[in-house]
N, C-alpha and C positions, 0 to 999 in steps of 0.2 A: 437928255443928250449929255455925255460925258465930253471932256477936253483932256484929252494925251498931249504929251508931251515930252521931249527926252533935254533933260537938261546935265548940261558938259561942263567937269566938274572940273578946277584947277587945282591939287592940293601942295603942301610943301614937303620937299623930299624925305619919301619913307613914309607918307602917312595914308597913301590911297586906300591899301587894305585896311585900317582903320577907318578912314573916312564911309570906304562902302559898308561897312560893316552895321554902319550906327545912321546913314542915309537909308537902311534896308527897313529899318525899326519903324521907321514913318509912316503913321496910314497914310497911305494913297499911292506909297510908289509899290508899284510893280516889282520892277527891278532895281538892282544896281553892280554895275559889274565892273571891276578895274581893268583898265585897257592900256596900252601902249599909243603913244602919238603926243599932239600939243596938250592934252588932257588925258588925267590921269583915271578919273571916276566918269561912268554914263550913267542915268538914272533915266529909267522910264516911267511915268509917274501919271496918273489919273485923279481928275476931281470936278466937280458938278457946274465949275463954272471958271474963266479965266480969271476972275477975282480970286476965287477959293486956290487957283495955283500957284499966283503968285504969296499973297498970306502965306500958303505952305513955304515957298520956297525960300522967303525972307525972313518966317519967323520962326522957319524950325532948320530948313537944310542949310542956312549962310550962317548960324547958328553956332554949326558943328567945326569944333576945335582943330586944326588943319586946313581947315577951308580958305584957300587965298581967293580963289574968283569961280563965279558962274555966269554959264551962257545958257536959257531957258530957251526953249525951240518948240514953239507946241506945233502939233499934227495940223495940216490941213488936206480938204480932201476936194482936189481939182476935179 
């Protein structure tokens, strides 16, 4: 069983379409697409376990150059 997640992306002005560009690169995410609102980047992103998503997210998407903050949201199914 896999763990989704869509994690909301903060970056600094002028860098979303960069930022998504190089969050797209990453195995495991799905997507990633620059949006309008309090967040600039959404990423929806899959991996084999809540450990392995967070690792992703800390050691590769909080990584990337632009990145001021992230809010990780993984999928639950009521």
């Amino acid at each position: 069983m896999s763990v989704i997640a869509y994690v909301l992306i903060q970056t600094e002005v002028g860098k979303a379409a960069h930022v998504a560009e190089q969050v797209a690169k990453i195995q495991g995410v799905v997507s990633a697409e620059d949006v309008t609102g309090p967040y600039d980047v959404i990423v929806r992103a899959e991996s084999s376990s809540v450990d392995e998503l967070g690792k992703m997210v800390v050691s590769r998407v909080q990584l990337i150059e632009g990145i001021t903050r992230t809010l990780t949201c993984p999928v639950v199914n009521l």
